[in-house]
KEBATI-79982 format. One record per residue (C-alpha): residue number from 1; x negated, y negated, z. Coordinates in Angstrom, 1 decimal, m for minus. Example, Ala and Ser with C-alpha at 12.3 -4.5 7.8 and 13.67 -1.06 7.14 Angstrom:
2
(1, (m12.3, 4.5, 7.8))
(2, (m13.7, 1.1, 7.1))
//
This chain:
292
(1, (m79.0, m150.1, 98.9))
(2, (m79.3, m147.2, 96.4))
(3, (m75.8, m146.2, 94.8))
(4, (m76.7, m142.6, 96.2))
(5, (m76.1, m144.3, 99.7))
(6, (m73.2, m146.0, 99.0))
(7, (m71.7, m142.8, 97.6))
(8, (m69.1, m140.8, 99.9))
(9, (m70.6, m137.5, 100.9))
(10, (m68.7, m134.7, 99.3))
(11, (m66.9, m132.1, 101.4))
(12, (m68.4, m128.7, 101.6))
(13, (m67.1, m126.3, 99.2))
(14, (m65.1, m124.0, 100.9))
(15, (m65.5, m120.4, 101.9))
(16, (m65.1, m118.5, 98.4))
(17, (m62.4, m115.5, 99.4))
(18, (m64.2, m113.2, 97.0))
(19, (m67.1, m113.6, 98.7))
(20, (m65.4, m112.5, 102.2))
(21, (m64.1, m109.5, 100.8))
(22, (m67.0, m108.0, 99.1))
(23, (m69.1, m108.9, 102.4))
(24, (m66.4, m106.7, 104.5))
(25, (m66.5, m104.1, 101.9))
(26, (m70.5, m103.7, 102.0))
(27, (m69.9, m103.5, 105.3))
(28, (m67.9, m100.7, 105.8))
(29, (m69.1, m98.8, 103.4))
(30, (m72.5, m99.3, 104.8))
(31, (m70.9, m98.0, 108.0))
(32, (m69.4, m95.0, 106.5))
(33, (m72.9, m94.2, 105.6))
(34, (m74.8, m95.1, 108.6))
(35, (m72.2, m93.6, 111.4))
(36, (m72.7, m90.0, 110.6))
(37, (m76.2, m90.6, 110.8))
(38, (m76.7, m92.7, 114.0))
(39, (m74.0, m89.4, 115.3))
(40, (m76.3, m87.0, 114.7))
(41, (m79.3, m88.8, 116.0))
(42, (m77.3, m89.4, 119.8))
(43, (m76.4, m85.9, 119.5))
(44, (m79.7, m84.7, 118.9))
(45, (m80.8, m86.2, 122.6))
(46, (m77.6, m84.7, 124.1))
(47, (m78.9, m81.5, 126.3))
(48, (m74.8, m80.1, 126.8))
(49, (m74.0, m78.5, 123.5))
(50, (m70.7, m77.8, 125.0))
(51, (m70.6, m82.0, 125.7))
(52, (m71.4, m82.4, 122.0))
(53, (m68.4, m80.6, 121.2))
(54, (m66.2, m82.7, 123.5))
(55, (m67.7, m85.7, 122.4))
(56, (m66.4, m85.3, 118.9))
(57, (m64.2, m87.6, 117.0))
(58, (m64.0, m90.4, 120.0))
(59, (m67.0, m93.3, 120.5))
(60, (m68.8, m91.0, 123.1))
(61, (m70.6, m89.5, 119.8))
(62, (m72.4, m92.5, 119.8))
(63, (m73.1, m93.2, 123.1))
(64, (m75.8, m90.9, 125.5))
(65, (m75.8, m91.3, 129.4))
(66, (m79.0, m89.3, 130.1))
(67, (m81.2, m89.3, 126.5))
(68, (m83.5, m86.3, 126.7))
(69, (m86.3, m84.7, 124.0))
(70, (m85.9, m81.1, 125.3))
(71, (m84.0, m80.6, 122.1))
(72, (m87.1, m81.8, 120.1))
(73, (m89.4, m79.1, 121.9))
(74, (m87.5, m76.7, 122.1))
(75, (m87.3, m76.5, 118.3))
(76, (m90.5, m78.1, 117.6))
(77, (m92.5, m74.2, 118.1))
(78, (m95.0, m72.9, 116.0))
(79, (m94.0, m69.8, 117.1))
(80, (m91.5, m67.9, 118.7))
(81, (m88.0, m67.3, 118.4))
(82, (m87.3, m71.1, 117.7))
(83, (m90.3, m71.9, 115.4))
(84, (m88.6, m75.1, 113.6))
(85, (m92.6, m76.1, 113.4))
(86, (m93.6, m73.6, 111.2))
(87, (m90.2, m74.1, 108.9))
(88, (m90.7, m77.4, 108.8))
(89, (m94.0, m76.8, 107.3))
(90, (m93.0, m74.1, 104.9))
(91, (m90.6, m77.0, 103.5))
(92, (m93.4, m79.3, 103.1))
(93, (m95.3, m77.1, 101.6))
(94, (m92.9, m76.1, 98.8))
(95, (m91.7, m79.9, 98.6))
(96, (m94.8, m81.0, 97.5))
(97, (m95.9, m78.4, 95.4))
(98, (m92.7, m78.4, 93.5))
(99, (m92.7, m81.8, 93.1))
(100, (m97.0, m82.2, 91.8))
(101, (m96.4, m79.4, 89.4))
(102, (m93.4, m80.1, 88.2))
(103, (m94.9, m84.1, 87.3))
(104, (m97.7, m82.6, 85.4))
(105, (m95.4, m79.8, 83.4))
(106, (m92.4, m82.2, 82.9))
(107, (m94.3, m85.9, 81.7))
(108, (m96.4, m82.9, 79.6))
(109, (m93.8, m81.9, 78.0))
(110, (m91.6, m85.2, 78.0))
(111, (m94.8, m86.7, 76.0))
(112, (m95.0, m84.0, 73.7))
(113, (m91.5, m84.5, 72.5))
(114, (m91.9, m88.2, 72.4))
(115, (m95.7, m88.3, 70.2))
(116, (m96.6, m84.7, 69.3))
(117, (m95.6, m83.3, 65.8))
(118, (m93.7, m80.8, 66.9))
(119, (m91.3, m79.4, 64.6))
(120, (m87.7, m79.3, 64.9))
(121, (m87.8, m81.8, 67.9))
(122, (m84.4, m82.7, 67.4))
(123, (m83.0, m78.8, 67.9))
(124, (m85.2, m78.5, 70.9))
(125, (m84.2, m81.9, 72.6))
(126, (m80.5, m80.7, 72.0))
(127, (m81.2, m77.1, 74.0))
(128, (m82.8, m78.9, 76.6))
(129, (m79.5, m80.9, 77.4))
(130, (m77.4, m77.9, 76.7))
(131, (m79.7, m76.1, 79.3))
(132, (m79.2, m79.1, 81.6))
(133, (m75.3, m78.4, 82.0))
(134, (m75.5, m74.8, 82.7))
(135, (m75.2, m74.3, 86.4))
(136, (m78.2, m72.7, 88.2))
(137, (m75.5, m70.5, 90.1))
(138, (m74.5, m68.9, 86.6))
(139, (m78.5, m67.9, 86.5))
(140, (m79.1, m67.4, 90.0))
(141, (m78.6, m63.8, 89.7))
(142, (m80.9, m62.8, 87.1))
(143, (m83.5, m64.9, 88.0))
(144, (m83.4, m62.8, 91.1))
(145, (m84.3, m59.5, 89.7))
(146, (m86.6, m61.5, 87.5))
(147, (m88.6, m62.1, 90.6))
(148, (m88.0, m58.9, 92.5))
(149, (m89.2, m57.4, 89.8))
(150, (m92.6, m59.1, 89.6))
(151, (m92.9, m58.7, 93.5))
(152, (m92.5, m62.1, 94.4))
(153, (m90.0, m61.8, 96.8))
(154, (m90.4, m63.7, 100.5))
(155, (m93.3, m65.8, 99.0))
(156, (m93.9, m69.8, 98.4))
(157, (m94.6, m68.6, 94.9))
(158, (m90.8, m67.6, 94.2))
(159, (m89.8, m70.9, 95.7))
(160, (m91.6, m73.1, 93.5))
(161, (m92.4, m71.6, 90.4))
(162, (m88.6, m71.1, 89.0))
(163, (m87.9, m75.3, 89.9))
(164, (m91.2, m76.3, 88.6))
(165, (m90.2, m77.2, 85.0))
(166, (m86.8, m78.9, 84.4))
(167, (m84.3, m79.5, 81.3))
(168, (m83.2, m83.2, 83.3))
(169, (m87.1, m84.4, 84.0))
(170, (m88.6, m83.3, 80.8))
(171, (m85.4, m85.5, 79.4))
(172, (m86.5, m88.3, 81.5))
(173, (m90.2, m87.9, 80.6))
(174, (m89.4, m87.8, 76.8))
(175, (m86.9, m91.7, 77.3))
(176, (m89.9, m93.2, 79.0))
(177, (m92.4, m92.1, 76.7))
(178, (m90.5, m92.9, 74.2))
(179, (m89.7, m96.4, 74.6))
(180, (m93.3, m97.3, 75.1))
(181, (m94.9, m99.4, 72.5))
(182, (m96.4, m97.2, 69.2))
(183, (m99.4, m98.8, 69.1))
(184, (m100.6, m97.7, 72.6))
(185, (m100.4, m93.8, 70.8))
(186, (m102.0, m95.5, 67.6))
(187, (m104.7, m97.5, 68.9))
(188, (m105.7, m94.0, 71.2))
(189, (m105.7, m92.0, 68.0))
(190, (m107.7, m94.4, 66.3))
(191, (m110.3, m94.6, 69.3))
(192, (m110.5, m90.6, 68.7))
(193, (m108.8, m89.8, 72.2))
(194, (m107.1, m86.2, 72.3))
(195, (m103.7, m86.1, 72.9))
(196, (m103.9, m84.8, 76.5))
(197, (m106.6, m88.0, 77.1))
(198, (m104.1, m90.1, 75.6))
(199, (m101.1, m88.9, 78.0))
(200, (m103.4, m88.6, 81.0))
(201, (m105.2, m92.4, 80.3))
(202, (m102.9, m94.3, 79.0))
(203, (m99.2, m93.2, 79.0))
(204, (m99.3, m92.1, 82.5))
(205, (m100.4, m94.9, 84.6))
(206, (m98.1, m96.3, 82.6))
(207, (m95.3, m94.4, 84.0))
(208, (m95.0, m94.9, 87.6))
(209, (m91.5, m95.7, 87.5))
(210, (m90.9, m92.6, 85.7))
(211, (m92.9, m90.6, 88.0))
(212, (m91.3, m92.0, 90.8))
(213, (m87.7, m91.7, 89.5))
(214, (m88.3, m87.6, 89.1))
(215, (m90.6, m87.2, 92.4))
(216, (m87.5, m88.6, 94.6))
(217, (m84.6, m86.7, 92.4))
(218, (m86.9, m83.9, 92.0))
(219, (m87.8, m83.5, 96.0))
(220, (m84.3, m84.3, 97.2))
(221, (m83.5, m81.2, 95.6))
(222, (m86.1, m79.3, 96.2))
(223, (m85.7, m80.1, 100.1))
(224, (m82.1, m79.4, 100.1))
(225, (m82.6, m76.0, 98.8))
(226, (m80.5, m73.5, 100.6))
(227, (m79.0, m70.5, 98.4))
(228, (m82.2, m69.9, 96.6))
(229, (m84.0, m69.6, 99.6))
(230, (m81.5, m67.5, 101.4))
(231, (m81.6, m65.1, 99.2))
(232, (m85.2, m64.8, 98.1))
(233, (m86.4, m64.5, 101.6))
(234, (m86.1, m62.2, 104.2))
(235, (m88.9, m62.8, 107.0))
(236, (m90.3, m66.0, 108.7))
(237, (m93.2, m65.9, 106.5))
(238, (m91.7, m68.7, 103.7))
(239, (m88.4, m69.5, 104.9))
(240, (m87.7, m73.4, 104.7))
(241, (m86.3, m75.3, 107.6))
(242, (m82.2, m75.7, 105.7))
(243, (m82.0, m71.9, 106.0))
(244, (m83.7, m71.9, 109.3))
(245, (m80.8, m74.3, 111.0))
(246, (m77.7, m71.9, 109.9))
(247, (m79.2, m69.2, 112.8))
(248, (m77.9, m71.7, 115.0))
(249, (m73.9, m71.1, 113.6))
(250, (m73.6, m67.8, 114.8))
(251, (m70.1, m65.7, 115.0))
(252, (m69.7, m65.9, 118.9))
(253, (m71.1, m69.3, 119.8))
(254, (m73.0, m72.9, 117.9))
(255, (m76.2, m74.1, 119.1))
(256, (m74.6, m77.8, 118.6))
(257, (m77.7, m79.5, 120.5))
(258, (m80.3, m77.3, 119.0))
(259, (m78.9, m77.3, 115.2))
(260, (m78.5, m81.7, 115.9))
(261, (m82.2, m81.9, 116.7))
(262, (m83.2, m79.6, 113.7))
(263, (m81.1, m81.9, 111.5))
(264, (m83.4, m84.9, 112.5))
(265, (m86.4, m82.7, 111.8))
(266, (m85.3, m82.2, 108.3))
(267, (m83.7, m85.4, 107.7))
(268, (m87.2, m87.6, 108.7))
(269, (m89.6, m86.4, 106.2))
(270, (m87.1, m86.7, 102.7))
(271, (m86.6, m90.3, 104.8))
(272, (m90.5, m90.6, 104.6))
(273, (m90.5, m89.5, 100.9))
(274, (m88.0, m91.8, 99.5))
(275, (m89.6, m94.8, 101.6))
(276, (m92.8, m94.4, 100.0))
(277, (m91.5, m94.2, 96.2))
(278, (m88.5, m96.2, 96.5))
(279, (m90.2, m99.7, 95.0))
(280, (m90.9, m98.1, 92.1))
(281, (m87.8, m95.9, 91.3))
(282, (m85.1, m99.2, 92.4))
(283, (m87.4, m101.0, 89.7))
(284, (m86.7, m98.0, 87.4))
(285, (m83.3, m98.5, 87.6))
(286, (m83.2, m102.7, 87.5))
(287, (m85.3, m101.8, 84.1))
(288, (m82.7, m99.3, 82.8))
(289, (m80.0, m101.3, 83.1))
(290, (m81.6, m104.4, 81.8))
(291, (m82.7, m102.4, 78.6))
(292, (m79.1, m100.8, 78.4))
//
């Protein structure tokens, strides 16, 4: 008989404590994050608004006796007082223009001030931080007339154009770029590519981490719009579904169940967005902080 028979079986190790505690705390904190959520989403098939109210800050927000989807079409119009459809729309369409443009006019300019001879790169890279701290509420103002003036006002145009290009992306562009190999820009160069063949061939299939990184941050933000938008528009025509949902907090009453299923609306397609980049822009990140 082998010695490995004849040897005693060890005990199991015990239950490490530290393990315990940092599975408890991933746990609550992935209930902090996930309660709201599941809330709003029992609300939303609630039909009572007044019931949503009682319901509040006991364990009947999470629970529904008699689910219902009238919420859903009552706000899912086209048209009509209640046209969530046609909001829901307009955000689409100014989430996904803002965020195509502003990938070809930031990784432009990012790959400029990574491989073009530009002079005085350093002075600009510095003014593009110092622009990145300014609040866009200190500009908000100005920009404002700029576009009354030029008779944008209550279009998709006004909407997108100003958040196209961005102090933060082109920053994020220029790291990327510039941490790629030099001979990539070398061997290009030497194969006679222009420099737009060389950033559209090579650097930016290159870059899909990069691209995915500033799609996410750069629709997030887009999508959650709201003071902009209030204030640029003044008809149906363009307004985005987050100004839409605050006619339903009036001064005499709230639409809880109406303003709950409007929520969802909103909340699935950024859901949608970041699902469909998220591989890359985790792997971003993992790559970041292994480089760091």
């Amino acid at each position: 008989m082998s010695d490995l028979a004849l040897s005693p079986r060890k005990p199991a190790a015990p239950l490490n404590g530290y393990r315990i505690v940092q599975s408890i705390s991933v746990f609550i904190i992935a209930l902090v994050v996930i309660s709201p959520l599941f809330m709003l989403f029992i609300a939303s098939l609630k039909d009572d608004r007044f019931q949503i109210l009682a319901d509040m800050g006991s364990f009947r927000a999470f629970w529904v006796d008699n689910p219902t989807l009238n919420n859903f079409r009552e706000v899912g119009n086209f048209a009509g007082e209640l046209a969530f459809g046609r909001y829901l729309g307009n955000s689409l369409l100014i989430l996904f223009s803002t965020v195509s443009l502003g990938l070809i006019i930031n990784s432009m300019a990012g790959f400029i001030l990574a491989w073009g001879s530009l002079p005085g790169r350093a002075l600009i890279l510095s003014l593009i931080i110092a622009l990145y701290v300014i609040p866009q509420e200190s500009i908000i103002m100005p920009l404002l007339i700029i576009v009354s003036r030029a008779g944008l006002s209550d279009t998709f145009t006004a909407q997108i154009l100003p958040f196209v290009a961005s102090p933060l992306y082109t920053f994020l562009f220029y790291q990327f770029f510039a941490q790629l190999p030099k001979e990539l820009y070398e061997a290009a160069s030497i194969d006679g590519a222009s420099i737009f063949r060389t950033w559209w061939s090579i650097f930016m299939p290159l870059s899909l981490p990069a691209l995915a990184t500033v799609s996410i941050l750069m629709g997030i933000e887009a999508w959650n719009q709201y003071l902009w938008p209030i204030l640029i528009t003044q008809t149906d025509y363009a307004r985005p579904i987050s100004v839409a949902i605050a006619t339903f907090f009036g001064q005499d009453s709230i639409f809880w169940d109406r303003a709950m299923a409007a929520s969802v609306l909103m909340m699935i397609p950024i859901l949608v967005f970041y699902l469909a980049f998220q591989r890359w822009f985790i792997s971003s990140f993992v790559g970041s902080a292994v480089k760091g």
